[in-house]
N, C-alpha and C positions, 0 to 999 in steps of 0.2 A: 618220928618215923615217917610221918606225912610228908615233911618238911623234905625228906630225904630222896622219898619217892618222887617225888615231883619236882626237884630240881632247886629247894630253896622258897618253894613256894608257902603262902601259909594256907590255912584249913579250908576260908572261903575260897581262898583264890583257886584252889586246889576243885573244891567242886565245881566253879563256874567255867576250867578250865574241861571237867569231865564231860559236863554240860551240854559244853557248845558244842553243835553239830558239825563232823565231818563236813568239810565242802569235796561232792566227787569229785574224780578225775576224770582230765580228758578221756584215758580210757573207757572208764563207765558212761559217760556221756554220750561218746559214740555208739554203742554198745547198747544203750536205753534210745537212740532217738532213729536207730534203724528198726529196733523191736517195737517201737510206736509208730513208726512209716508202714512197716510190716502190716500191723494191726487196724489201721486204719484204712489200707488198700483193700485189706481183709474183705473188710464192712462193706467197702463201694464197691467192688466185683461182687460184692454175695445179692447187690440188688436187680432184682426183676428187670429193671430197664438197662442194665449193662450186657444182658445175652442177648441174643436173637430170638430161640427158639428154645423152651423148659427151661431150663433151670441146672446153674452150675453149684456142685454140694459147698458147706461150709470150708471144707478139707482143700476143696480143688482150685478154691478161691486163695485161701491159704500160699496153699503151691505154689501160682501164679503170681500172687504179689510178693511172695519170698523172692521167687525168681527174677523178677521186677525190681525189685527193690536192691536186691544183690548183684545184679546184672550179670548173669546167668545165663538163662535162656530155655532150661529145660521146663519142656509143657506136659502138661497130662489132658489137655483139651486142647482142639487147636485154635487159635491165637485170630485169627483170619473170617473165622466159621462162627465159634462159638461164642463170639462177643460182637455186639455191634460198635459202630462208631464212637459210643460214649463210653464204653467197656475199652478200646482199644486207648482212647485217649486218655481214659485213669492209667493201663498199663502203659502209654507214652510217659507221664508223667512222673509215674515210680521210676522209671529206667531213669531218665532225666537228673532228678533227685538224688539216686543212690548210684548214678556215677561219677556227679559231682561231690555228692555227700552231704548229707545233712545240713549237720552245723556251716558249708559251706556256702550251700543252697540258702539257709539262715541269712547267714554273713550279705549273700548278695540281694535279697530282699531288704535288709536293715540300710544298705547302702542306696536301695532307691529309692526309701523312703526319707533317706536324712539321719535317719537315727546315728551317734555316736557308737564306733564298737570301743566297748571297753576291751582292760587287758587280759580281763578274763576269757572273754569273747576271745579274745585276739590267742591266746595260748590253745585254747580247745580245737580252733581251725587250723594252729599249727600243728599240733599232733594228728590230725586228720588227715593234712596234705602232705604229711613227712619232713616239712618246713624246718629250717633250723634256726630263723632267727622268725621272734616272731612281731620285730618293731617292723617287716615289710610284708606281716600279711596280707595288710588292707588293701596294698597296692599289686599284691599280688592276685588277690582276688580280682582286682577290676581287670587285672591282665587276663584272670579265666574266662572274664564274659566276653571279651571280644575274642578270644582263642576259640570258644564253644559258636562265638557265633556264626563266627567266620566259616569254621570247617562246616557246619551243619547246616548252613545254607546253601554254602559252597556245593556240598556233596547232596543236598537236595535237587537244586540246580541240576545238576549234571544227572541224577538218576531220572531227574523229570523228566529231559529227552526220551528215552527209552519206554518210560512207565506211561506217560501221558496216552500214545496211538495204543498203546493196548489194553488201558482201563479206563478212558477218556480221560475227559482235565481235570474234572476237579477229583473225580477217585484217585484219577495217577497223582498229581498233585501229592495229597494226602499219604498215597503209597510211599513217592517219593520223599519227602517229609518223615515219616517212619521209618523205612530204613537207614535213612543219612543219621537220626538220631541214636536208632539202636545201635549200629556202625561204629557211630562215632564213640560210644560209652561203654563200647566190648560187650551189647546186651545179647544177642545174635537172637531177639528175637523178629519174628518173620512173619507177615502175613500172605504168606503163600502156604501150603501147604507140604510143597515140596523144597521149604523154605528159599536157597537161590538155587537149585540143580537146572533150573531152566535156561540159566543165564551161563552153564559152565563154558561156554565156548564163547560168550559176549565181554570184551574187552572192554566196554564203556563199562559195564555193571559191576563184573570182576573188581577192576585195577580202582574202581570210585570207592567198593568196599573194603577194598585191600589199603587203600591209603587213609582214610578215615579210622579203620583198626589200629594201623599201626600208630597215627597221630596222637590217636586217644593213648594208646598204653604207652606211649613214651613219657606220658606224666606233666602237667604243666611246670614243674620245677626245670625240666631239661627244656622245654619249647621256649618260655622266658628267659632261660638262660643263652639257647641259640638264637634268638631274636635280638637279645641285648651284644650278642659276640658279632651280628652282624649289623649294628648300629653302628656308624660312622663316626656318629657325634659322642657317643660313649659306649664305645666299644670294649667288653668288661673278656677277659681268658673264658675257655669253656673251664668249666669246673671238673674236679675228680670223676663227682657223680654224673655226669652230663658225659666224659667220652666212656667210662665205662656202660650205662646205658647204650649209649649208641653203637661200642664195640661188639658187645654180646648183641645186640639186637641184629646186627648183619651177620654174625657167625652164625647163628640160632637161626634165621632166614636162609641161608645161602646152602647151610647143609640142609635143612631139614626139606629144603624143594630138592639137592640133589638126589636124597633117597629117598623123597616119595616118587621120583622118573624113576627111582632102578627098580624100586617095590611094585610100580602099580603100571609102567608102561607095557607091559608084554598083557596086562591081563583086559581082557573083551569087558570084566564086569562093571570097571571102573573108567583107567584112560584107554584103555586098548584101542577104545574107536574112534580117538580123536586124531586130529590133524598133531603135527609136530608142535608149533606155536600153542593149539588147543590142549596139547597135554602139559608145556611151559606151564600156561597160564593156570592148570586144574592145579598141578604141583604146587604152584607159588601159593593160591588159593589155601591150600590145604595146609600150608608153612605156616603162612599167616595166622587162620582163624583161628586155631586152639587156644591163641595166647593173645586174651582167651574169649573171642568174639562171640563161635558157635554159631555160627553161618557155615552151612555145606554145599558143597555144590555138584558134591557125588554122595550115590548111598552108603555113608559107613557100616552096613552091616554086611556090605559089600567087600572091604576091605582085607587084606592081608594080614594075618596076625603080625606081620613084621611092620605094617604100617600104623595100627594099632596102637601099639609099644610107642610107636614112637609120639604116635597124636594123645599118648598119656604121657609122657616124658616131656611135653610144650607144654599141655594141659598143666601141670603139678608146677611147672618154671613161673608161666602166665608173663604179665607185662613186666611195667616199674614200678618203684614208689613214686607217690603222690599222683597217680593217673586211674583213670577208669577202670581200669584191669584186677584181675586177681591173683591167683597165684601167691608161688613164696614172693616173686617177684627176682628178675633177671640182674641187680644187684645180687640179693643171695649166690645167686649162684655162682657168680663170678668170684665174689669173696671165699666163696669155701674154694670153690679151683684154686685160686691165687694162694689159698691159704696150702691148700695139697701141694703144690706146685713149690712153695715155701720148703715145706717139712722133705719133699723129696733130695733138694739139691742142698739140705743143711743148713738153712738160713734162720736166724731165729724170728725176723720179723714179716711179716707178710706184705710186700712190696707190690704197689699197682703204679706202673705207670709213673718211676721216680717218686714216690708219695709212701708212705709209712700207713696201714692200716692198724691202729689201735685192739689191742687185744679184746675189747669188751666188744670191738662190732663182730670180729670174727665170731666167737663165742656169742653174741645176740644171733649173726646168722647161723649158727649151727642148731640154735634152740629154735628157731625159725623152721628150719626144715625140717628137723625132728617130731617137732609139735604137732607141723602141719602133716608128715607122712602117719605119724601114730594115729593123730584124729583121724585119716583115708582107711585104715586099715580097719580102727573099729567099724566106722562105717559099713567096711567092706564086709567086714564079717557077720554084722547084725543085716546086711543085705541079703547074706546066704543064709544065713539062718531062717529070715522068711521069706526067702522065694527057694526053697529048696530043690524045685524043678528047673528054676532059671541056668542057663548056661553061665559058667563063673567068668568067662572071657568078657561077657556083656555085663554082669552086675559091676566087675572090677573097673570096665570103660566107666558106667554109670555113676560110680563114685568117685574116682578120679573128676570127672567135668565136674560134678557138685561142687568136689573139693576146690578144685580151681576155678571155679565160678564161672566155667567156658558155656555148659548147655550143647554140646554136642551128645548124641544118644545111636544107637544103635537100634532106633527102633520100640524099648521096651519100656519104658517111659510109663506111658498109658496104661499099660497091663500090670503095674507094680500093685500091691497090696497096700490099704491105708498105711498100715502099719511102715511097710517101705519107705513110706512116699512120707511119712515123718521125719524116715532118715534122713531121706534126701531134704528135706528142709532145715535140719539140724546144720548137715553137712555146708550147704548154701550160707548159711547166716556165719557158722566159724568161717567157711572160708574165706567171705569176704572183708568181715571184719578183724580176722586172723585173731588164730586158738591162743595164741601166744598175748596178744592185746583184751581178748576173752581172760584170760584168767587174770592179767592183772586189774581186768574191771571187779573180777569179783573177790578180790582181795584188798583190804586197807591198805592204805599208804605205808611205803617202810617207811622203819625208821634206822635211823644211820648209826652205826655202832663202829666204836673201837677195835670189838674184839675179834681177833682172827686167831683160824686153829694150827696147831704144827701142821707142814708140812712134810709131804711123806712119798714116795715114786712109786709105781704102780706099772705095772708090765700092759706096755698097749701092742695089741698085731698079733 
């Protein structure tokens, strides 16, 4: 019977095979080494020398580095005030970290030290950056560090102008340096208070944040892939995933500025008092940053419920795979269109672009959306449950950004109940490391089987 169970195995071999430990999976890996980034950011904002003035709670430290770490951006203290310069620099740090990602961040310390990445190594950081093959991770890493370093100098650079005459050199500096990095990693955290709404009519600040957003969510698989398409000496096709990114990512900009001009230009509260170019500019702004930065530059509680809707509809999309961003991520979405788009005109396979989509991505992406809308919804509803004075129009904004890891708020952030403010950091940790990658962390490994059941048709619509 032993024998039988295990494959032919005999009695010892049988136990030494029960034995041996599990090695986790990438999934659990990621999944443990954000909850110990989490944890540890914890501890260093909870110390006396990281505030300015009293003392931030265990809870709010918690928040902060969730937020930090998930690149997020939703505060319950502000960010600018209530941390001094070594408090601000731990939260540089965690952004940094958790939008490159971990075991990535790993990867590129191990590589300046010399160390060997094995293939272990090397599988873990592909499953993190969405990677498909993972004999070019190494080389794709060194391609992140000059991509990260490039933009976020770059975009230091260019904020320094502006920030320098108005907090002098070395604050601005420093200024400048934190937002290019928050920018660049979709954190939208802010050391202003009124995060950028001061800069909504400045075109150097605006178009610096707007391009560093989009850079970051485009994902380093799509940037190394555009950079390799425009190499001369080996010049490689864009890939599937490289124009679909780029496709949704101009449709998803181009409409969502055109209705926030139809939604918010007539109204005094928001663009009403801008110049024509200055309402351009807030529009594009506002396209942008849901997906999913969290940088504002007008008051969203200001907002229209029609624009609303929509800065939740970018928020829940977010960026791409393998980039700083959150969200289901703007492939999903494109594959279920494509896939709708499919079943509408009677096609049985779901066509992008001359190219055949496998039925196991469609179906990955449907449990993708799914996962990630049902986790938004508990949230949502454990949100109302305790804030039951709260307006549901602002808790629902509130967990949508969680969920998509943007950090845009309406405001009520700060006033939420311990209790809430749990939620929201439940919501932050699924989202970014998606509910979907969550449960397979906390499930064993399958195992592969034969068996399948009759099939049977079922009435769908």
């Amino acid at each position: 019977m032993v024998a039988e169970s295990t494959g032919g195995l005999s009695a010892a071999e049988s136990r030494q095979w029960r034995q041996t430990p599990k090695r986790r999976t990438p999934a659990q890996l990621v999944a443990i080494t954000f909850f110990l980034a989490i944890a540890v950011g914890t501890a260093l904002l909870s110390l006396p020398f990281s505030h300015t003035a009293g003392s931030v709670g265990i809870l709010d430290s918690m928040f902060t580095a969730t937020s930090a770490v998930c690149v997020t951006g939703l505060i319950v203290v502000d960010t600018g005030t209530a941390y001094n310069e070594f408090g601000q620099f731990i939260i540089l740090l965690l952004i940094q970290i958790g939008g490159l990602g971990i075991l990535t961040f790993g990867t590129i310390l191990a590589l300046a030290t010399g160390r060997q990445i094995g293939v272990g190594d090397r599988l873990r950081v592909q499953h993190q950056l969405s990677h498909d093959d993972s004999g070019t991770v190494v080389s794709m890493v060194a391609s992140i560090i000059r991509i990260v370093a490039i933009a976020e100098i770059a975009g230091a650079l260019v904020l320094y102008v502006r920030m320098a005459p108005e907090e002098g050199p070395l604050r601005g500096a420093w200024f400048a340096i934190f937002h290019s990095v928050s920018a660049f990693n979709n954190a939208g955290f802010s050391l202003y208070e009124d995060s950028l709404s001061r800069y909504v009519s400045d075109p150097l600040v605006s178009l610096t944040i707007i391009t560093l957003v989009i850079v970051g969510g485009l994902g380093f698989i799509v940037i190394t892939n555009l950079m390799r398409f425009m190499d001369r000496k080996q010049r490689v096709r864009l890939s599937l995933h490289t124009r679909m990114v780029l496709s949704i990512s101009a449709v998803l900009i181009v409409a969502a500025t055109t209705c926030f001009l139809i939604f918010e230009s007539h109204r005094d509260e928001t663009f009403g008092t801008l110049s024509g170019p200055g309402q351009l500019l807030a529009a594009l702004f506002a396209a942008v940053t849901p997906r999913t930065a969290g940088f504002n530059s007008v008051d969203y509680a200001q907002l229209s419920n029609a624009s609303l809707i929509l800065t939740m509809l970018l928020m829940f999309v977010g960026g791409s795979s393998g980039s700083t961003a959150g969200g289901v991520k703007t492939t999903t979405l494109f594959v279920l269109a494509a896939s709708v788009w499919s079943v509408i005109r009677g096609r049985p396979d779901t066509v992008v672009f001359d190219r055949r989509i496998p039925v196991a991505t469609v179906v990955r992406a449907g449990a993708v959306a799914f996962g990630s809308l049902s986790v938004a919804a508990l949230g949502i509803m454990l949100l109302a449950l305790f804030e039951p004075d709260a307006s549901m129009r602002d808790l629902t904004f509130e967990g949508f950004s969680a969920i998509g890891t943007t950090g845009l708020s309406t405001g009520i952030t700060g006033a939420l109940s311990q209790a809430s403010r749990v939620v929201l950091i439940a919501l932050m940790f699924l989202g970014r490391i998606g509910s979907i990658s969550l449960a397979l962390a906390l499930v064993s490994q399958h195992r592969s089987t034969s068996l399948r059941f009759p099939a049977e048709e079922v009435v769908i619509g």
